[in-house]
N, C-alpha and C positions, 0 to 999 in steps of 0.2 A: 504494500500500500504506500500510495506516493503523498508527503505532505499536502494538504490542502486546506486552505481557511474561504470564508468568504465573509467579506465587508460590508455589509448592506447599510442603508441609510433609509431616510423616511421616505414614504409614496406619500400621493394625494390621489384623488379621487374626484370625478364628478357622478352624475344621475346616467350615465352612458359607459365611463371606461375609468380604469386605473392606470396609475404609472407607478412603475416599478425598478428599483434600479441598484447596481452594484459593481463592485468587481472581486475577483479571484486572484487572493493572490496564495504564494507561499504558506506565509505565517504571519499574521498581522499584531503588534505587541499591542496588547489590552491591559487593561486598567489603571486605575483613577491614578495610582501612588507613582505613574509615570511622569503626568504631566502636573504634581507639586511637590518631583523632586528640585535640586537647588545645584548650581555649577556646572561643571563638568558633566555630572550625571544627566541633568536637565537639556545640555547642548546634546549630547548623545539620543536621548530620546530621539529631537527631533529631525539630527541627521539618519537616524534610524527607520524614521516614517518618508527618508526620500531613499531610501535605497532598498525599497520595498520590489519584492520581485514577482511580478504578473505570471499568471496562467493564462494562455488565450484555448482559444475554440472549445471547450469544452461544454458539454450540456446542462444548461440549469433550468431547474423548474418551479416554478410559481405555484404555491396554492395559499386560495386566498378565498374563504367560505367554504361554498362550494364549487368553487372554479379553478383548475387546474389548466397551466399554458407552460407551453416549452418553448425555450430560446437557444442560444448557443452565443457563446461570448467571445468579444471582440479580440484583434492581436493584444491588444493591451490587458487584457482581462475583462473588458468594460461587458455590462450588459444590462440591457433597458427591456422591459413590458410596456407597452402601452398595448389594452385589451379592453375589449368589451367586457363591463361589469354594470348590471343591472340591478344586484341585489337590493335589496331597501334596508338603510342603516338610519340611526342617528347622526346629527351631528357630534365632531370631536375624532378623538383617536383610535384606532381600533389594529387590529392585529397583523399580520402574513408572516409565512413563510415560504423561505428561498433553499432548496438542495442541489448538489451536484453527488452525483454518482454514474461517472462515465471512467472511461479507459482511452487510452491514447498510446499507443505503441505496447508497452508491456508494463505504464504503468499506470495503476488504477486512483482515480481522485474520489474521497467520499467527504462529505459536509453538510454539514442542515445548521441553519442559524433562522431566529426569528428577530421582526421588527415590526413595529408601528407604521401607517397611512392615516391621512388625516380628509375627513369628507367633512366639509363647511356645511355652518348653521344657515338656514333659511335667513334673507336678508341681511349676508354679512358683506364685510368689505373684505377686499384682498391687498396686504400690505407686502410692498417689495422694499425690501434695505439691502443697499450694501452694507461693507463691514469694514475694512479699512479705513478709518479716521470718517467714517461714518457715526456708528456706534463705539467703537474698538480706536483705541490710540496706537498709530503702527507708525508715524513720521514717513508715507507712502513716496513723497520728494523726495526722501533723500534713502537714495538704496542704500546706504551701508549702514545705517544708522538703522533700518528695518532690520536688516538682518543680523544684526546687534542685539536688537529686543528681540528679535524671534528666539536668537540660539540663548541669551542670557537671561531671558523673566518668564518665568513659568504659568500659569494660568491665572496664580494668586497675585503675583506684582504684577499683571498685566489689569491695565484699568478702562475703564469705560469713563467718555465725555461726562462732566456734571448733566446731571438732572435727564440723559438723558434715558435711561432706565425708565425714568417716570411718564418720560411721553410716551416709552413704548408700551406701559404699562395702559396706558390712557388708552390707545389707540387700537390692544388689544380686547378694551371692551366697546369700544365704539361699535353704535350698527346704526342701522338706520330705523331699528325699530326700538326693542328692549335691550337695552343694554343684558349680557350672559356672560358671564366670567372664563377669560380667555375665548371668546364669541370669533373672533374673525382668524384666517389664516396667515402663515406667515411665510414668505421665502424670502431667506439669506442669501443673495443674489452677490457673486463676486469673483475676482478673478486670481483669487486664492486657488491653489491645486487642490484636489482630495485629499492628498496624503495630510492636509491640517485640520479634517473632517474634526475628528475627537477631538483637537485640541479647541477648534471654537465653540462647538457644542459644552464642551465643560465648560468654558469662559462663561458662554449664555447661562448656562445653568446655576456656577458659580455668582453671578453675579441678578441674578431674577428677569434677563430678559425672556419675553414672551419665546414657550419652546417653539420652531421652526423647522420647514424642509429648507435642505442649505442645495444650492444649485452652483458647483464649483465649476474648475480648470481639468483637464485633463491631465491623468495623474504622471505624477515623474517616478524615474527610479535610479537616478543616478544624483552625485554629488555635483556635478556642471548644471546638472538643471536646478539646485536649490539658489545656488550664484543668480538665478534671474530668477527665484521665484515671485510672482505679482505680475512680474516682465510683459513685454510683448504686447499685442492686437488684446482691443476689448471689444471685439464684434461678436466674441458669445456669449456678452450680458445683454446686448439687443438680441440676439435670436433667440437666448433664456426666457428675457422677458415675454418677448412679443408670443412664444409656445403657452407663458402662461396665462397673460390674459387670453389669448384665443381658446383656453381650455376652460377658460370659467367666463363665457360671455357674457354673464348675469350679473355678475360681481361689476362693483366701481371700485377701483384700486387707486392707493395712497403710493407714492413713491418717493423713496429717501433716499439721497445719497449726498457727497461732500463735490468740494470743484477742487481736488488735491488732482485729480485725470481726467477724467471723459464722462463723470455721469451725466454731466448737464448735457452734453452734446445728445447723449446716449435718449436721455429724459423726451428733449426736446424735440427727435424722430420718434419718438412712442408717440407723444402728444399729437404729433401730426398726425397718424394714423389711428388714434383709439382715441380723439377727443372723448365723445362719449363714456369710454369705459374708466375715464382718469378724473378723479375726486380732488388729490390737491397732490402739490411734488414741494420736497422741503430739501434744501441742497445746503450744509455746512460749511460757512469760510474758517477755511485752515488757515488762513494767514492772516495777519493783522487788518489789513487792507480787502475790499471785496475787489471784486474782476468785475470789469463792466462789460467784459464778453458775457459773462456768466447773467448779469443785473439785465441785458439784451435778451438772452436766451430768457430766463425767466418771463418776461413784460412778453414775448411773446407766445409763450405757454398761457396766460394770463388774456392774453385775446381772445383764448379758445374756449374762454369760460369755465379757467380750472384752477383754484388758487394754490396760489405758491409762498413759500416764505424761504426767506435767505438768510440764514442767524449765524452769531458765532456763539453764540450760547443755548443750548436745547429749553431753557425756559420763554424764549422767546418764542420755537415752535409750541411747545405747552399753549403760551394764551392763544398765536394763531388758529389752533385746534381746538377749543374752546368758542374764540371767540366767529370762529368761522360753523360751527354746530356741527362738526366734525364727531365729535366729542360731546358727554352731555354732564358726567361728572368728572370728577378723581378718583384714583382705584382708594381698596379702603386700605386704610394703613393699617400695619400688623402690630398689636398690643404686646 
């Protein structure tokens, strides 16, 4: 029997189909006391999750109720469901699982892991964030200084913007009818690779934002590709995005991100093509000064009849979301 792990991450769901998705690799290092070790140990972790070694072609299978679908996985390991699914759920979270049990020359791969999909509440919003100096303090400008925080601050010295935990907190009960605690869904939209999958879902978790499907980079496995990790083309947060509002045409989606790259650019062709489906877009100034490329792009997202706010402090999206009825209370604070 040949080592095999498999990686899964969360689906979603609409009233027609699921998405489902993963990769196979070798051996994947698991658990929490990885990512809040400290030093040396800590840097190791994370040069560890780039030199992760893929499985390709091999068969994996979906069951999910009572539906059962077979795929076969990319050269890299990768593999995606999207499948007709009709069953009638709740909203919130609910279950699947993913197995491989095939053979490939003489040697045989066996694996079953389970994970969560997430099918939205009747009248919710769809909220899309980036994560880099979006939510998450990364110093995205300046490459070396990133890769400085990534390999020396573990999940615990890594911090989230002020206050802005609280808007996502806020925005995870927004709807447009009854506010429902964690009521709307969420994608972590970024051009972060997989292999930091774990490490920001702890951060999320550690730190109370709303839990999330995270919709990454195509994974690395080598130490030349951590040297540019964030790097390169961000034309698959537009294709991300635009898959996922096209998957929940129902929904009016909020969109967050900072102008440290391309979101506004990125923002600004969603806009054009999904006015309708876009509620309001909130873009973080990372630098002392705003961008009037940026303050342009915004005013004319804002033609389209969708508001926008440009802060350097997430209390400032707080009132805009508030005061635009986005939002209708504050989450309840914990005694």
């Amino acid at each position: 029997m040949k080592r095999c792990d498999l990686k899964l991450y969360r689906g979603y769901a609409n009233k027609k189909e699921i998405v489902i998705f993963g990769h196979i690799v070798e051996k994947y290092p698991e658990g929490d006391h990885k990512y809040t070790r400290t030093g040396f140990r800590y840097a190791r972790t994370i040069l560890q999750l780039f030199s992760l070694k893929t499985i390709p072609n091999l068969r994996v299978v979906l069951r999910v109720g009572s539906v059962v679908a077979e795929t076969q996985a990319e050269d890299d390991g990768y593999f995606r469901f999207q499948i007709p699914f009709h069953e009638p759920m709740e909203g919130g979270w609910h279950s699947y699982e993913v197995s491989v049990d095939d053979e490939i020359g003489k040697h045989k791969y066996k694996a079953t892991r389970h994970e969560e999909f997430f099918f939205p509440y009747e009248s919710s919003y769809g909220i899309i964030s980036d994560i880099d100096d979006t939510f998450l303090i990364s110093h995205s400008r300046r490459s070396f200084k990133k890769l400085f925080v990534l390999l020396a601050k573990n999940v615990q010295a890594r911090k989230p913007f002020d206050d802005v935990v609280k808007h996502y907190q806020l925005l995870s009960l927004a709807s447009r009818t009854n506010p429902i605690q964690q009521n709307n869904i969420f994608f972590y939209v970024s051009s972060s690779e997989w292999n930091l999958y774990d490490m920001i879902v702890r951060f999320a978790e550690l730190n109370g934002l709303p839990k999330a499907i995270l919709k990454l980079k195509k994974i690395k496995s080598g130490l030349d590709d951590f040297i540019m990790t964030g790097a390169g083309s961000h034309g698959h947060k537009f294709r991300k995005i635009q898959n996922i509002i096209e998957f929940y045409p129902e929904l009016q989606f909020i969109l967050l991100g900072d102008d440290s790259q391309k979101d506004p650019e990125i923002y600004a062709e969603i806009c054009a093509i999904y006015a309708p489906n876009i509620r309001a877009v909130y873009i973080r100034q990372t630098r002392k000064r705003s961008k009037s490329e940026v303050t342009m792009l915004l005013k004319g997202i804002e033609e389209r009849d969708i508001d926008t706010s440009y802060f350097s402090h997430s209390n400032k999206a707080i009132i805009h979301s508030i005061e635009t009825g986005i939002v209708f209370r504050q989450p309840t604070e914990n005694k």
